[in-house]
Backbone as XML, in Angstrom:
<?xml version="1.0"?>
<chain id="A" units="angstrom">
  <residue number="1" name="UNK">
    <atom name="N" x="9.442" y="96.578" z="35.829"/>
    <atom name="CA" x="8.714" y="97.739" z="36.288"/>
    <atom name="C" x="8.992" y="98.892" z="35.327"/>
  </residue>
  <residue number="2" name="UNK">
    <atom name="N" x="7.883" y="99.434" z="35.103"/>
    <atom name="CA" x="7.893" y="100.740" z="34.002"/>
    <atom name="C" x="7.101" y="101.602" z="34.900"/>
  </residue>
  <residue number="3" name="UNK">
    <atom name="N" x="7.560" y="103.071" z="34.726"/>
    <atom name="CA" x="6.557" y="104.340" z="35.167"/>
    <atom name="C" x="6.160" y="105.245" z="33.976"/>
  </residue>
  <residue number="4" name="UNK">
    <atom name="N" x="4.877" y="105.347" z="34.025"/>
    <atom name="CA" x="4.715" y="106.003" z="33.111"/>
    <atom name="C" x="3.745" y="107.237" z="33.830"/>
  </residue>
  <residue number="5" name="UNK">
    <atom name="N" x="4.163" y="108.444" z="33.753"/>
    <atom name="CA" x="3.649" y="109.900" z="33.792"/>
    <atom name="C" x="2.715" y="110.167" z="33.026"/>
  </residue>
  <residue number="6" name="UNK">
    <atom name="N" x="1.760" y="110.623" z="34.105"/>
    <atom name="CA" x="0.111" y="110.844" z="33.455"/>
    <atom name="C" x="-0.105" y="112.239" z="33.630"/>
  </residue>
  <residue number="7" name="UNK">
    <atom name="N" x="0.349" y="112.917" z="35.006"/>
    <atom name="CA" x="0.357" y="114.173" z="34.650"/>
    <atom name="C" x="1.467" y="115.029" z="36.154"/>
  </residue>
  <residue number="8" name="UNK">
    <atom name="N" x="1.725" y="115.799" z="35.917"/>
    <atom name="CA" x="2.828" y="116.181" z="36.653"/>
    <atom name="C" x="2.698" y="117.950" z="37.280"/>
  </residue>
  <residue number="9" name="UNK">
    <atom name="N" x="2.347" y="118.575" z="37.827"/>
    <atom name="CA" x="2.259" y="119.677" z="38.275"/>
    <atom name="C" x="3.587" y="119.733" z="39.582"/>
  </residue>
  <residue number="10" name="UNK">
    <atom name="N" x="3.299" y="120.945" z="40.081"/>
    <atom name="CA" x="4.754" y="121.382" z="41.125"/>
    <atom name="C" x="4.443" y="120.804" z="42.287"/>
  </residue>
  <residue number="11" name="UNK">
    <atom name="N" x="3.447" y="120.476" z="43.029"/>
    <atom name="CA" x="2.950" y="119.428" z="44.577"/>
    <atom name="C" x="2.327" y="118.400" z="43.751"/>
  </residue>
  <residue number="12" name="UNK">
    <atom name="N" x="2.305" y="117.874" z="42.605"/>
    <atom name="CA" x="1.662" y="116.878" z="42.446"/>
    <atom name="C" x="2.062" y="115.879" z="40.944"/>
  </residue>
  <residue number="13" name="UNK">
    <atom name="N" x="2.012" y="114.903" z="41.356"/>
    <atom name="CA" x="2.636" y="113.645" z="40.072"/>
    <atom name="C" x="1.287" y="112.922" z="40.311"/>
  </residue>
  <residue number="14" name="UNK">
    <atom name="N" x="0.952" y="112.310" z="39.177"/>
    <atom name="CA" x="0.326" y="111.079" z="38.389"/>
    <atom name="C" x="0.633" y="110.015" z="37.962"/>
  </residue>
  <residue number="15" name="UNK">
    <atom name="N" x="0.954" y="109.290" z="38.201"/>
    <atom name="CA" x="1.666" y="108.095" z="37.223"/>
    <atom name="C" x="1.018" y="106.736" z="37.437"/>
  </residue>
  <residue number="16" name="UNK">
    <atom name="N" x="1.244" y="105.870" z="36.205"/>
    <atom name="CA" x="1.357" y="104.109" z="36.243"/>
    <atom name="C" x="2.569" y="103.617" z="36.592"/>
  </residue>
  <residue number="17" name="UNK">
    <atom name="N" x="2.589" y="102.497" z="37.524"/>
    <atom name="CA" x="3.609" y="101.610" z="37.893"/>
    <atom name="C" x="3.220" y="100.268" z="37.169"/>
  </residue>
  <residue number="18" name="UNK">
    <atom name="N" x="3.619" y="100.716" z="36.193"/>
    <atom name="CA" x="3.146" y="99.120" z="35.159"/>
    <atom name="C" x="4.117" y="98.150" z="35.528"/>
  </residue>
  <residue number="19" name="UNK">
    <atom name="N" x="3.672" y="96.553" z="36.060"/>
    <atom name="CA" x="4.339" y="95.067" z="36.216"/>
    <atom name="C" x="4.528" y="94.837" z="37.870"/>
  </residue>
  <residue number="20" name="UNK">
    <atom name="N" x="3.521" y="95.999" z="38.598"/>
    <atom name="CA" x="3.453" y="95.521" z="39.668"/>
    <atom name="C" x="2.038" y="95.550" z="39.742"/>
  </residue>
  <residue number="21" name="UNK">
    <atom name="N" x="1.816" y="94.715" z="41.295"/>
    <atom name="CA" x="0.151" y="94.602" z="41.735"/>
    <atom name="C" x="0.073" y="95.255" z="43.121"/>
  </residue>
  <residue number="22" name="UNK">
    <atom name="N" x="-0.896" y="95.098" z="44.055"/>
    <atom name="CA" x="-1.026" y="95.421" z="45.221"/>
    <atom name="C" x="0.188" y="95.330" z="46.021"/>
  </residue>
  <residue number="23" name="UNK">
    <atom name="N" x="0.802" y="94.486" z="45.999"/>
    <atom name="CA" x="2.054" y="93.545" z="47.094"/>
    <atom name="C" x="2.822" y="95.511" z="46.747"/>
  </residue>
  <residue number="24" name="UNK">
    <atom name="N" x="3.981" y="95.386" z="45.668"/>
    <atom name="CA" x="4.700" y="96.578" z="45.572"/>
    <atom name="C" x="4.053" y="97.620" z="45.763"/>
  </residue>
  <residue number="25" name="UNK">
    <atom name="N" x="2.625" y="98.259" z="45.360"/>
    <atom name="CA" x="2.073" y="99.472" z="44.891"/>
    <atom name="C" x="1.653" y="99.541" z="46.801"/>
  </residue>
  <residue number="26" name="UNK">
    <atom name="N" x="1.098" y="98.837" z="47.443"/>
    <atom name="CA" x="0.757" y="99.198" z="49.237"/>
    <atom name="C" x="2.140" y="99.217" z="49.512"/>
  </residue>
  <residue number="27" name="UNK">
    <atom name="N" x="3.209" y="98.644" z="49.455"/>
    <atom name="CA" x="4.540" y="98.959" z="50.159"/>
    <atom name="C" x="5.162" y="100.346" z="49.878"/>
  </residue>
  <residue number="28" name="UNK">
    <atom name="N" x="5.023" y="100.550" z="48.578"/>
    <atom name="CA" x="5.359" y="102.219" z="48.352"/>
    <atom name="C" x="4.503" y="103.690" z="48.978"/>
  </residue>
  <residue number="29" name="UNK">
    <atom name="N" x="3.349" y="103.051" z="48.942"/>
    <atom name="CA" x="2.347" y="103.841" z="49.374"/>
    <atom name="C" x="2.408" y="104.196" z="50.559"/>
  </residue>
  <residue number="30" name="UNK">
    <atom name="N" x="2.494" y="102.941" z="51.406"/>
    <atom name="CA" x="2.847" y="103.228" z="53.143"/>
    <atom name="C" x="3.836" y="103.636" z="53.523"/>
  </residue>
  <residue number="31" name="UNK">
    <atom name="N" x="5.501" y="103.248" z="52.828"/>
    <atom name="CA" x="6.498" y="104.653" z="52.866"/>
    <atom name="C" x="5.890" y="105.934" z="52.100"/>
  </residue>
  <residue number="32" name="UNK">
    <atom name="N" x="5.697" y="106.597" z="51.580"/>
    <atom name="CA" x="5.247" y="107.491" z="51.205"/>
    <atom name="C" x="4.591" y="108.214" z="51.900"/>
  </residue>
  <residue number="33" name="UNK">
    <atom name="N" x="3.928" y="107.364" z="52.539"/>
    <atom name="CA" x="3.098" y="108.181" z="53.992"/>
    <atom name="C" x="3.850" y="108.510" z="54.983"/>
  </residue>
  <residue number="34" name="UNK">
    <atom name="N" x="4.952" y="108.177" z="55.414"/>
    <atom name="CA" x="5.631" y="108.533" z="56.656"/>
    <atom name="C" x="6.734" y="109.542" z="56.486"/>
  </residue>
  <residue number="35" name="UNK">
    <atom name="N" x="6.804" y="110.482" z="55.121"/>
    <atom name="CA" x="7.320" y="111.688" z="54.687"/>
    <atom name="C" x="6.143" y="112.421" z="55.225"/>
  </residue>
  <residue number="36" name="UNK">
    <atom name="N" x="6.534" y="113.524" z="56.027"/>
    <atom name="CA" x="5.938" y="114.581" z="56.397"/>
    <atom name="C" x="5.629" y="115.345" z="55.417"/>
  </residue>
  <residue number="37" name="UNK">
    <atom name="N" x="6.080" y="115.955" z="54.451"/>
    <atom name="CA" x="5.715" y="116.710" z="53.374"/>
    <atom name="C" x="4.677" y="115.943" z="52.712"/>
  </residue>
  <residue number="38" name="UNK">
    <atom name="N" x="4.382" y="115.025" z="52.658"/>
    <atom name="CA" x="3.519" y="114.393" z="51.749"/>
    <atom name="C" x="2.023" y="114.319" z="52.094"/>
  </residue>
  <residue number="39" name="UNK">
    <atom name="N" x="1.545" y="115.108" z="51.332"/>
    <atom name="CA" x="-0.074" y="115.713" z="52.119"/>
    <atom name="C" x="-1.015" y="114.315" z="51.772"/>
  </residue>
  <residue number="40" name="UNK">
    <atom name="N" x="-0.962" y="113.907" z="50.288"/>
    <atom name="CA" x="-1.265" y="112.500" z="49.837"/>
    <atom name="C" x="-1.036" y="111.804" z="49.150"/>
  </residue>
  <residue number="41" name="UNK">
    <atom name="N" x="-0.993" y="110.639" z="49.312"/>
    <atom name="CA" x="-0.517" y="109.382" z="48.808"/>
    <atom name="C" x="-1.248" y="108.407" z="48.891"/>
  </residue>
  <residue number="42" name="UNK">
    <atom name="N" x="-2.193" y="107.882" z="47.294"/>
    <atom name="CA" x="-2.916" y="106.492" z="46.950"/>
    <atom name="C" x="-2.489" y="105.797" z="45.631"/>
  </residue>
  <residue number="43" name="UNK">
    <atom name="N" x="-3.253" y="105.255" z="45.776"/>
    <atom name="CA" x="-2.893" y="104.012" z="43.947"/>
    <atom name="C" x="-4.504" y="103.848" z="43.788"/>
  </residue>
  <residue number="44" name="UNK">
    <atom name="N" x="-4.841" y="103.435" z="42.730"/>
    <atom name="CA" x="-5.714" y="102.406" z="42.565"/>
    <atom name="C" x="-5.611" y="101.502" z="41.314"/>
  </residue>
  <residue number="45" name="UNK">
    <atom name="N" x="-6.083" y="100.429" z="41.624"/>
    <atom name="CA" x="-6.248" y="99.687" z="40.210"/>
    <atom name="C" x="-7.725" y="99.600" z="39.249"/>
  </residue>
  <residue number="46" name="UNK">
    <atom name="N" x="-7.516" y="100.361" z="38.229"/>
    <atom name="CA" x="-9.123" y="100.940" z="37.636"/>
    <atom name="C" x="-10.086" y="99.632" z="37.081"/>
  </residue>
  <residue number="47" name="UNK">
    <atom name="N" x="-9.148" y="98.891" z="36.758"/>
    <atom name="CA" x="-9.975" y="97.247" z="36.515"/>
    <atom name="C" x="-9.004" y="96.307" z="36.746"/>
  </residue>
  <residue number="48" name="UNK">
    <atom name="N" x="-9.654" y="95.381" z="37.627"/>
    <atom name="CA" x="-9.029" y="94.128" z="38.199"/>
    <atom name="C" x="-8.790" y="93.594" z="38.037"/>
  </residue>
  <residue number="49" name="UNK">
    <atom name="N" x="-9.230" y="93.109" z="36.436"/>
    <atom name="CA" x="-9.092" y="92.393" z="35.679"/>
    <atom name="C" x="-8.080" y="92.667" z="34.196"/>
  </residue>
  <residue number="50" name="UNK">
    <atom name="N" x="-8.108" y="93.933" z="33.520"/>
    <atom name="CA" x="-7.591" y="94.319" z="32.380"/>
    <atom name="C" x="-6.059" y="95.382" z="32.901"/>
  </residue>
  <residue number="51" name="UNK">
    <atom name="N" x="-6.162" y="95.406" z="34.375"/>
    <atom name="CA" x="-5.149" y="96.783" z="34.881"/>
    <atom name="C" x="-4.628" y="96.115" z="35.788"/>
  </residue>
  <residue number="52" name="UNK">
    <atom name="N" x="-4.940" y="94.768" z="36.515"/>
    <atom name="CA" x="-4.378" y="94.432" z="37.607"/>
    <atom name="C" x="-2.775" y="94.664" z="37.758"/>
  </residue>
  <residue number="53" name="UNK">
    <atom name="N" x="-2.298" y="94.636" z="36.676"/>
    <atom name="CA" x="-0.777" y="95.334" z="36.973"/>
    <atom name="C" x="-0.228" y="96.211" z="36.446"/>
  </residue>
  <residue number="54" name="UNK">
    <atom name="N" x="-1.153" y="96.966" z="36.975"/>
    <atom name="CA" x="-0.729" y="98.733" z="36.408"/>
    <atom name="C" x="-1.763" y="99.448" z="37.332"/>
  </residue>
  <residue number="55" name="UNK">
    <atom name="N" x="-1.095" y="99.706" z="38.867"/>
    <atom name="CA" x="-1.378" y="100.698" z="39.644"/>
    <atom name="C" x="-1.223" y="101.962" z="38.958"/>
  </residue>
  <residue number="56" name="UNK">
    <atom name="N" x="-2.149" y="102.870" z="39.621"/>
    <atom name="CA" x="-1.836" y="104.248" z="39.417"/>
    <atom name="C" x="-1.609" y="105.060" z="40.433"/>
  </residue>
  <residue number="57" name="UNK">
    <atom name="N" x="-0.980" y="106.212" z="40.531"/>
    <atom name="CA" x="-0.463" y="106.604" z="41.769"/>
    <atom name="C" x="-0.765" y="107.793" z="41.419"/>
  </residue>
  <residue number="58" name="UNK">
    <atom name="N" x="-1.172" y="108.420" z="42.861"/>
    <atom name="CA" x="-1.128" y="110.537" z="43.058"/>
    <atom name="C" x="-0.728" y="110.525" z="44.271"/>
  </residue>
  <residue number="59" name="UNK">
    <atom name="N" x="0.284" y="111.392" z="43.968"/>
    <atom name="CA" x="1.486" y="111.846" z="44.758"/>
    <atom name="C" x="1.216" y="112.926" z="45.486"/>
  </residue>
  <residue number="60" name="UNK">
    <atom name="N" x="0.647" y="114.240" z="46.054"/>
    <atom name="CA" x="0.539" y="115.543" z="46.460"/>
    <atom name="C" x="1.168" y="115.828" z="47.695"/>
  </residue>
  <residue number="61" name="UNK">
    <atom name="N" x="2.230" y="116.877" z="47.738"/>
    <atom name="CA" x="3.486" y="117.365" z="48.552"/>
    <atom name="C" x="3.031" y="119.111" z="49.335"/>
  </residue>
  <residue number="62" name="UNK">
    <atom name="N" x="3.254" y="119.198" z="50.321"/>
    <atom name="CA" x="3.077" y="120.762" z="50.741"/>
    <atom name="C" x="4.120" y="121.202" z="49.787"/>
  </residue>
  <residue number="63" name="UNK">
    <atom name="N" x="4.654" y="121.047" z="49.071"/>
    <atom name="CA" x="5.728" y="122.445" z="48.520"/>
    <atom name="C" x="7.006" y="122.021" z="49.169"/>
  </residue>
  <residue number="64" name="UNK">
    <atom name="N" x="7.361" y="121.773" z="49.928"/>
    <atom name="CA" x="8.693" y="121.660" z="50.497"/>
    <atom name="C" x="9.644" y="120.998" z="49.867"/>
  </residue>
  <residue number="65" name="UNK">
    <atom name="N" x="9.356" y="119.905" z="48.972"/>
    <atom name="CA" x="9.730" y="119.028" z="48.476"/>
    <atom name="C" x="8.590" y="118.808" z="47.525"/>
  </residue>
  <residue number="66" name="UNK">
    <atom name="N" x="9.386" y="118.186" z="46.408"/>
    <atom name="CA" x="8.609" y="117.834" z="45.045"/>
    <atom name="C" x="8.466" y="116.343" z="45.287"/>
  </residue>
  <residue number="67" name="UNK">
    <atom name="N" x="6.947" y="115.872" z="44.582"/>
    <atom name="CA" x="6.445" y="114.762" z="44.827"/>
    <atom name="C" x="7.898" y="113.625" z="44.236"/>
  </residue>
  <residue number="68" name="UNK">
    <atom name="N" x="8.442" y="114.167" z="43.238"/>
    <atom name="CA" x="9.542" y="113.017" z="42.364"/>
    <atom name="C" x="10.675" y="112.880" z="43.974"/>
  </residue>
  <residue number="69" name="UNK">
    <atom name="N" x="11.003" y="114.029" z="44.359"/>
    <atom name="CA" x="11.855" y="113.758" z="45.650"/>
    <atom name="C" x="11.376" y="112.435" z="46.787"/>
  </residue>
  <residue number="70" name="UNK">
    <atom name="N" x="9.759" y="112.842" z="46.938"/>
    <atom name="CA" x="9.388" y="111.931" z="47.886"/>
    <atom name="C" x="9.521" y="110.252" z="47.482"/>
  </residue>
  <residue number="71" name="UNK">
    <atom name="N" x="8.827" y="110.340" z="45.917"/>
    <atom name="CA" x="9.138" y="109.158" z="45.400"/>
    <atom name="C" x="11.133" y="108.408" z="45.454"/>
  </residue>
  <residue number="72" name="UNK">
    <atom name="N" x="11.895" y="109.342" z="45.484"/>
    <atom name="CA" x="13.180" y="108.644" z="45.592"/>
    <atom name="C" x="13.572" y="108.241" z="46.767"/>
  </residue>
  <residue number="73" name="UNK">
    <atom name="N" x="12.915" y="109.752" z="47.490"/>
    <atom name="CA" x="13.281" y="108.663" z="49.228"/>
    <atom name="C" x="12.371" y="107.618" z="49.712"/>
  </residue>
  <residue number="74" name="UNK">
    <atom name="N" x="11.468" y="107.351" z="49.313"/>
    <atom name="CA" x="10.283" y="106.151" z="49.670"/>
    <atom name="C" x="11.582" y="104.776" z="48.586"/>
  </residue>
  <residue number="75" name="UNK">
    <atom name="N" x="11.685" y="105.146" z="47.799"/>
    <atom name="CA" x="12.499" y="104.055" z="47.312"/>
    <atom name="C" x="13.677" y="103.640" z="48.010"/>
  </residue>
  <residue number="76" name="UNK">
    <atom name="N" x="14.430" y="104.588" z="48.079"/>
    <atom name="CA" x="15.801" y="104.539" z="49.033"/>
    <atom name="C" x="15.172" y="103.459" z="50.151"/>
  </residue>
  <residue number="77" name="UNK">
    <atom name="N" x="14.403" y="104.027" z="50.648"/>
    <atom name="CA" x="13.630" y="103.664" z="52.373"/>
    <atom name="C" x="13.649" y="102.061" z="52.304"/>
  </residue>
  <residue number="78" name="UNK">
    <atom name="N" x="12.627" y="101.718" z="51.101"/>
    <atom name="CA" x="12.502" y="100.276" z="50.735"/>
    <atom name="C" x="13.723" y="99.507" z="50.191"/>
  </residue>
  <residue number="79" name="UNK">
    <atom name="N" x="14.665" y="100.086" z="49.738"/>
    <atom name="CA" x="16.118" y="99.459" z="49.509"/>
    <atom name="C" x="16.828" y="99.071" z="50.680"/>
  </residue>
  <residue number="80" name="UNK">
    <atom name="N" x="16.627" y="100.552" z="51.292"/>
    <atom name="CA" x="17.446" y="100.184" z="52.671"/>
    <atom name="C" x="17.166" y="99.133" z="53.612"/>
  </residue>
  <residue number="81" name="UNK">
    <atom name="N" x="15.817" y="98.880" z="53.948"/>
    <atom name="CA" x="14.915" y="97.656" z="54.469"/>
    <atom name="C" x="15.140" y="96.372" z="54.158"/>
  </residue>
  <residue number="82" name="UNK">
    <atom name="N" x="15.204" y="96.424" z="52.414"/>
    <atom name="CA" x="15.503" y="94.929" z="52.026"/>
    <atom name="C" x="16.299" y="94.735" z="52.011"/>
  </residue>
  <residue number="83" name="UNK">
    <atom name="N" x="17.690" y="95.595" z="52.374"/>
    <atom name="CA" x="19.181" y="95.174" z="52.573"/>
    <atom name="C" x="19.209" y="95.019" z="54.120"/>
  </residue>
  <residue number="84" name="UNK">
    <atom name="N" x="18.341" y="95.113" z="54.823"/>
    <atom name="CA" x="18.676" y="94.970" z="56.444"/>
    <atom name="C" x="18.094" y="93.548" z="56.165"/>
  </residue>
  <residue number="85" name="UNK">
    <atom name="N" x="16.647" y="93.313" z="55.970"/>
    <atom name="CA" x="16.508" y="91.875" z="55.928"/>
    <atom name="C" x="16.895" y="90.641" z="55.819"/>
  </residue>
  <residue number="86" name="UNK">
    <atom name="N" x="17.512" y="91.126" z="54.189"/>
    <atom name="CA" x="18.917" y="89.932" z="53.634"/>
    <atom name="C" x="20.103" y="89.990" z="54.915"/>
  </residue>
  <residue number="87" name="UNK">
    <atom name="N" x="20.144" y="90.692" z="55.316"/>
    <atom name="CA" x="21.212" y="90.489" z="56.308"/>
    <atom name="C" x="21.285" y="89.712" z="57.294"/>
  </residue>
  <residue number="88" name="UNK">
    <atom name="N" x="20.205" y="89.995" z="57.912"/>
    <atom name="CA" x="19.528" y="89.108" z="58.798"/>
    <atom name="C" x="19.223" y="87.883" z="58.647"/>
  </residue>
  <residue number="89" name="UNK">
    <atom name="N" x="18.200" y="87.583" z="57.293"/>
    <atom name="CA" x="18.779" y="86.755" z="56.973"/>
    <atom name="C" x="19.514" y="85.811" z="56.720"/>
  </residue>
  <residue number="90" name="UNK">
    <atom name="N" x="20.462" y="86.375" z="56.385"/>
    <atom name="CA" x="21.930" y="85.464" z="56.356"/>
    <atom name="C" x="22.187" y="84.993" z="56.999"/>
  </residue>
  <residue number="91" name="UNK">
    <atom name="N" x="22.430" y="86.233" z="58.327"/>
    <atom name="CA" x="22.729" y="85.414" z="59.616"/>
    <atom name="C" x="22.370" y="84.621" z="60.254"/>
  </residue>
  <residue number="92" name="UNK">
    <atom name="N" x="20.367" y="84.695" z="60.278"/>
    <atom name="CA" x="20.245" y="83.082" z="60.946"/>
    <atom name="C" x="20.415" y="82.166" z="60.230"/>
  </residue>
  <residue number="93" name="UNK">
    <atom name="N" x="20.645" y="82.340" z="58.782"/>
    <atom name="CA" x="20.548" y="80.825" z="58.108"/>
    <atom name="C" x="22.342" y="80.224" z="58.596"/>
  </residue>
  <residue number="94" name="UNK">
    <atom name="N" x="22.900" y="81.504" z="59.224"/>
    <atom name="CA" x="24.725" y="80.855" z="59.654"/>
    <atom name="C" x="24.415" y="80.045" z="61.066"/>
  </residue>
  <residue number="95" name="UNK">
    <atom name="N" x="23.789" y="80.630" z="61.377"/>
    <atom name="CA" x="23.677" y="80.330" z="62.509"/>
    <atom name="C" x="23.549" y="80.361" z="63.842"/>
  </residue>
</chain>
């Protein structure tokens, strides 16, 4: 996974999430949405064929918080999740 910054203002980021597809780019998106500060949050993929893995993302924040903030706690969020899973995990495979 690479990010690359397309354009960046004070409520608002741009970027590519190059080496992912739909699966990662909707999981970030839908945390992203459940920050209150976060006025909006989409991706799209501009061709389906030549971009399919390189979402693009716009970020836009009331001010309270900067879009790069929202992006770390949407990550955190999804870390924290996939460490509850594996856990779980584990446990039924113990038994």
């Amino acid at each position: 996974m690479r990010i690359e910054v397309i354009k960046r203002e004070e409520n608002l980021i741009e970027f590519y999430l190059e080496g992912e597809d739909h699966t990662f780019a909707n999981l970030l998106n839908e945390v992203l949405h459940e920050n209150e500060h976060v006025k909006f949050a989409g991706y799209t993929i501009e061709h389906p064929v030549l971009m399919a893995r390189k979402p693009r993302f716009k970020v836009v924040t009331d001010g309270k918080v900067k879009p790069e903030e929202a992006l770390e706690e949407a990550a955190q969020k999804i870390f924290d999740r996939a460490r509850v899973l594996l856990e779980a995990w584990k446990k039924a495979l113990e038994g």
